[in-house]
C-alpha positions as CSV (number, residue, x, y, z in Angstrom):
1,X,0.0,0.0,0.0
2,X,3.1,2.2,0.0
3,X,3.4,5.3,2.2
4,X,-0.5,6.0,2.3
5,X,-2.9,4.4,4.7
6,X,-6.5,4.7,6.3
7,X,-8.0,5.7,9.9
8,X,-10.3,4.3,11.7
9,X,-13.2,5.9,9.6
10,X,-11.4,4.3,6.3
11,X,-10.6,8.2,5.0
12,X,-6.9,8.2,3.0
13,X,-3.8,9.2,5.5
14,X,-1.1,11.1,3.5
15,X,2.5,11.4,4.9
16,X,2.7,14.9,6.8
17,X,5.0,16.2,8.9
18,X,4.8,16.0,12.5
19,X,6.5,17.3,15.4
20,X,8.7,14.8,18.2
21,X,9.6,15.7,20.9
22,X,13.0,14.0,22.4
23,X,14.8,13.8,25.6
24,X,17.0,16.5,25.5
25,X,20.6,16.2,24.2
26,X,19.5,13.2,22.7
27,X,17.8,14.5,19.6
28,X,20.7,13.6,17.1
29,X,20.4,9.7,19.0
30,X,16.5,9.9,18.0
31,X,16.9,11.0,14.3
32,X,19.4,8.5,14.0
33,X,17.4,5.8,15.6
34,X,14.2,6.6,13.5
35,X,16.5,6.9,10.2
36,X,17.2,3.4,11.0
37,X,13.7,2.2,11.2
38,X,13.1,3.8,7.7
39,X,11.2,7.3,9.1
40,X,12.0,10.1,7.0
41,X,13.3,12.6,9.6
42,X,14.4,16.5,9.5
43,X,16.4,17.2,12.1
44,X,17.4,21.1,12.0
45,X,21.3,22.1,13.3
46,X,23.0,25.1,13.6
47,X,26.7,26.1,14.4
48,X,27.5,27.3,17.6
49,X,30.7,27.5,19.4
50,X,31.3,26.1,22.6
51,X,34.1,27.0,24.8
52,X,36.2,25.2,27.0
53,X,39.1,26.1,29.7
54,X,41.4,24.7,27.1
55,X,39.6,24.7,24.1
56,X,36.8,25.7,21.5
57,X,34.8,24.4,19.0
58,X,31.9,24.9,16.8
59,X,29.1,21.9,16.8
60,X,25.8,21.1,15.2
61,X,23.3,21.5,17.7
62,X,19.7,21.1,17.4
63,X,17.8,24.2,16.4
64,X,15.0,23.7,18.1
65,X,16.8,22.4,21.4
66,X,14.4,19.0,22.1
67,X,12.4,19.0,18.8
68,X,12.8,16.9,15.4
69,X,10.4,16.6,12.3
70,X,9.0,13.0,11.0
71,X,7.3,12.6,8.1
72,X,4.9,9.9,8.5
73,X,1.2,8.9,7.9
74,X,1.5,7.5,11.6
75,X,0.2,3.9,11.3
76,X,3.9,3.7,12.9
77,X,2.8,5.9,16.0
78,X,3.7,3.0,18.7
79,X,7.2,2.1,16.8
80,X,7.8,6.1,16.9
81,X,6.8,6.6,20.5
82,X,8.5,3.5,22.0
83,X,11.9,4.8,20.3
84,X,14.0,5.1,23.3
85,X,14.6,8.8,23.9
86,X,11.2,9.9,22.7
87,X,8.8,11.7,24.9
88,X,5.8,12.3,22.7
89,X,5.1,13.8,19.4
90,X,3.2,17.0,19.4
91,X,-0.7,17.1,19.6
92,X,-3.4,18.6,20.6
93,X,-6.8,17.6,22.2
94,X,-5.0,13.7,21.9
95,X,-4.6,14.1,18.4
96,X,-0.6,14.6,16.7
97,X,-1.1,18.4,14.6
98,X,1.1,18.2,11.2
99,X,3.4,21.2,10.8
100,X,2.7,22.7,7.2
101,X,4.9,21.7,4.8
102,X,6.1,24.8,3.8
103,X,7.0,25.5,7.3
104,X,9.1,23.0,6.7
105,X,10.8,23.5,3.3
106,X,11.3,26.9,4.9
107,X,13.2,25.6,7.7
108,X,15.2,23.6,5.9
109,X,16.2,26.7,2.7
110,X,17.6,28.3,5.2
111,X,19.8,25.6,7.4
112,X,20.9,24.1,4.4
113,X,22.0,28.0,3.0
114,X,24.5,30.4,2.8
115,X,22.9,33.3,4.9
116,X,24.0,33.4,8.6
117,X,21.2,32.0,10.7
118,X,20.5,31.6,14.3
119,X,18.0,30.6,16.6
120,X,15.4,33.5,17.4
121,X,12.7,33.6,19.8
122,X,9.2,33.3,18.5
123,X,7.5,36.3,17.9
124,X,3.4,36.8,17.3
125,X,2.9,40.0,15.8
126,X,4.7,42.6,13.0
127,X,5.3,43.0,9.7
128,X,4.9,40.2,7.3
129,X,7.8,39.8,4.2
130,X,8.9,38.4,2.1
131,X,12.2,37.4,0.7
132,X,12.4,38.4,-2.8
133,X,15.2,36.8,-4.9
134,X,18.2,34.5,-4.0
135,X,18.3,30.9,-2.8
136,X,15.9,31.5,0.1
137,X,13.5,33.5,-2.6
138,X,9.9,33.3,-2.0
139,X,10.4,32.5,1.8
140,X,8.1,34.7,4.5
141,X,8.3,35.4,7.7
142,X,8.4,38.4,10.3
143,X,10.7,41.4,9.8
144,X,13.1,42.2,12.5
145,X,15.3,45.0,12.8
146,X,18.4,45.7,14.9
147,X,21.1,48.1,15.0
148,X,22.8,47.6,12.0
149,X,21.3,44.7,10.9
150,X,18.0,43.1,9.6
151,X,16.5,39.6,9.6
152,X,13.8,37.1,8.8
153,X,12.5,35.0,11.1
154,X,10.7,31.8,10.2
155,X,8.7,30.4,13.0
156,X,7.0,26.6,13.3
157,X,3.5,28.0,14.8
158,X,2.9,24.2,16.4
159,X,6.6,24.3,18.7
160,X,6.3,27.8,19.2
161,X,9.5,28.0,17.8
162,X,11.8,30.2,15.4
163,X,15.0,30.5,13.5
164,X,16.3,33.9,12.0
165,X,18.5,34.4,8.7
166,X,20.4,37.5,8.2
167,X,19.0,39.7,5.0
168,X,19.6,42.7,2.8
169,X,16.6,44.9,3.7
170,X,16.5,45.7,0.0
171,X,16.0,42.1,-1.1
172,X,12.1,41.8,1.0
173,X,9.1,43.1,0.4
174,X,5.5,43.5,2.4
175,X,3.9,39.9,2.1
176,X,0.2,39.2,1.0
177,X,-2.1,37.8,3.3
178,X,-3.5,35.7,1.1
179,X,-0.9,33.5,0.4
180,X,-0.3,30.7,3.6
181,X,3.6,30.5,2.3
182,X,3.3,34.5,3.7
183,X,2.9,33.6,7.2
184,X,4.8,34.4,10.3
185,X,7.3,37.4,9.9
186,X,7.2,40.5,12.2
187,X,9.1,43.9,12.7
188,X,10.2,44.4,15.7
189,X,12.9,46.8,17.6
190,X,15.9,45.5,18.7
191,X,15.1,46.4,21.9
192,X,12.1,44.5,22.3
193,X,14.2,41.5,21.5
């Protein structure tokens, strides 16, 4: 039957993303564990430098400091939750809430860019942009600015969660609210942040 299956009420379930959350420190142990039981997983890292008394380095740590993303139509959900290290996958009202795909495919333009990017805390309101042309082209999310500098931030709504990607303020524009793909950017002073 391939990747599709049926609930309980014999409707069609499609692979969609969802949201895990793991033990913390162990999210790279999870993803690998998962890979290795053929779930597609997205497991976001950034670079960041940790220091030692005799030392530093810079290591891929998760993004989103407990969370990973499986893509799955969740007939698996026991096999998933039983993966040692896993606490539970994100729901609401008992039910696991897919994160949009092009939450996603945002997410993932802009860890697997050029651009310097950093976590960011999430933000609810501002200005909505978007990125015009380049490889993260067609991107939204919330303008911020500080002194000096201006960035993006993409947030995953479900985790309450963001990431922010260094811009040219000449390279967005004001986003339609029309379009879904236009969610989630904000302007905001640097010393609100």
């Amino acid at each position: 039957m391939g990747a599709q299956g049926f609930s309980e009420g014999g409707s069609r379930l499609e692979p969609m993303w969802y949201a895990l959350y793991a033990k913390h420190h162990h999210e790279k142990k999870v993803a690998d564990v998962l890979r290795r039981k053929g779930i597609e997983i997205f497991l976001p890292l950034h670079p960041t430098l940790r220091r030692w008394k005799d030392r530093k380095k810079t290591v891929a740590m998760p993004l989103f400091p407990g969370y990973l993303f499986l893509r799955s139509d969740l007939r698996n959900k026991l096999e998933i939750l039983s993966t040692a290290g896993v606490f539970f996958l994100v729901e609401n009202g008992g039910r696991a809430c897919p994160v949009p795909e092009h939450e996603i495919e945002a997410v993932r333009a802009v860890v697997e860019g050029d651009a310097p990017f950093e976590p960011h805390p999430y933000l609810e309101a501002g200005e909505r942009v978007r990125i015009k042309s380049g490889p993260l082209a067609g991107i939204c999310g919330l303008y911020v600015k500080g002194k000096n500098q201006h960035r993006v931030v993409i947030s995953v709504e479900l985790l309450r969660k963001a990431v922010s990607v260094e811009v040219d303020v000449t390279n967005v524009e004001k986003a339609s609210h029309a379009n879904p793909r236009k969610s989630a950017l904000h302007t905001v002073s640097s010393r609100s942040l």
